[in-house]
VEXVOMAR-250283 format. One record per residue (C-alpha): residue in one letter; x, y, z. Coordinates in steps of 0.1 Angstrom, whole numbers, padded with zeros to 4 digits, always signed. Each point is the difference from the previous one (the first is absolute). Layout:
<atoms>
AXYZ/...
</atoms>
This chain:
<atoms>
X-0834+0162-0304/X+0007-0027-0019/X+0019-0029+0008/X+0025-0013-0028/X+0000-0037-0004/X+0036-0016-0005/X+0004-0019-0034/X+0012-0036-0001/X+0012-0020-0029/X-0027-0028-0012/X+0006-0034+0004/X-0020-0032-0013/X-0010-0027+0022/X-0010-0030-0011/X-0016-0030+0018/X+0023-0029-0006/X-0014-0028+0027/X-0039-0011+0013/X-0020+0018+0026/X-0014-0040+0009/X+0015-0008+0038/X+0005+0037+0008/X-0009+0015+0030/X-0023+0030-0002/X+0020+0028+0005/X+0020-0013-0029/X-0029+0003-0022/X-0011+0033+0015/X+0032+0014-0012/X+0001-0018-0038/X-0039+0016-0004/X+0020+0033+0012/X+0021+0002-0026/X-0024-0006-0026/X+0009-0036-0013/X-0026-0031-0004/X+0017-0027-0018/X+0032-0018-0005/X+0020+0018-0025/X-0022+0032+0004/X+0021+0035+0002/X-0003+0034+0010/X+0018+0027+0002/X+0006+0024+0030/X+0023+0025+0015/X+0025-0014+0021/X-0010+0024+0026/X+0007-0011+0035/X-0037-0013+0010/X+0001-0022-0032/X+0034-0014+0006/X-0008-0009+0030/X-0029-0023-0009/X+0025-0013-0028/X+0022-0008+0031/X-0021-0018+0015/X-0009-0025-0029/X+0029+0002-0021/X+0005-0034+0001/X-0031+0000-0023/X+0009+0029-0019/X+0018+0006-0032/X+0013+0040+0000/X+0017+0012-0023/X+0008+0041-0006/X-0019+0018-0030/X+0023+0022-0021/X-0011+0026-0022/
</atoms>
């Protein structure tokens, strides 16, 4: 039986400040997400595993909600 897996509404993040005089889980969670540079963006359901990385660097982080 198949398990049905919840929809979340997409959200971009964008990576607004250096990764230079991070500590390493702090750049273990920007490679997560799928961003590289300054000013590079993804986007991602807001689901609660990815907001939660987004917690925890959001002073880094520019998110803003994706309407359609």
């Amino acid at each position: 039986m198949a398990v049905k897996k919840k929809k979340y509404p997409p959200v971009r993040i964008k990576l607004r400040k250096s990764l230079i005089g991070r500590t390493e889980k702090q750049r273990a969670i920007v490679r997560g997400l799928g961003l590289r540079k300054i000013d590079s963006a993804v986007e991602r359901e807001s689901s609660p595993e990815i907001m939660g990385m987004v917690k925890k660097i959001d002073f880094m982080l520019e998110v803003t909600e994706v309407g359609k």
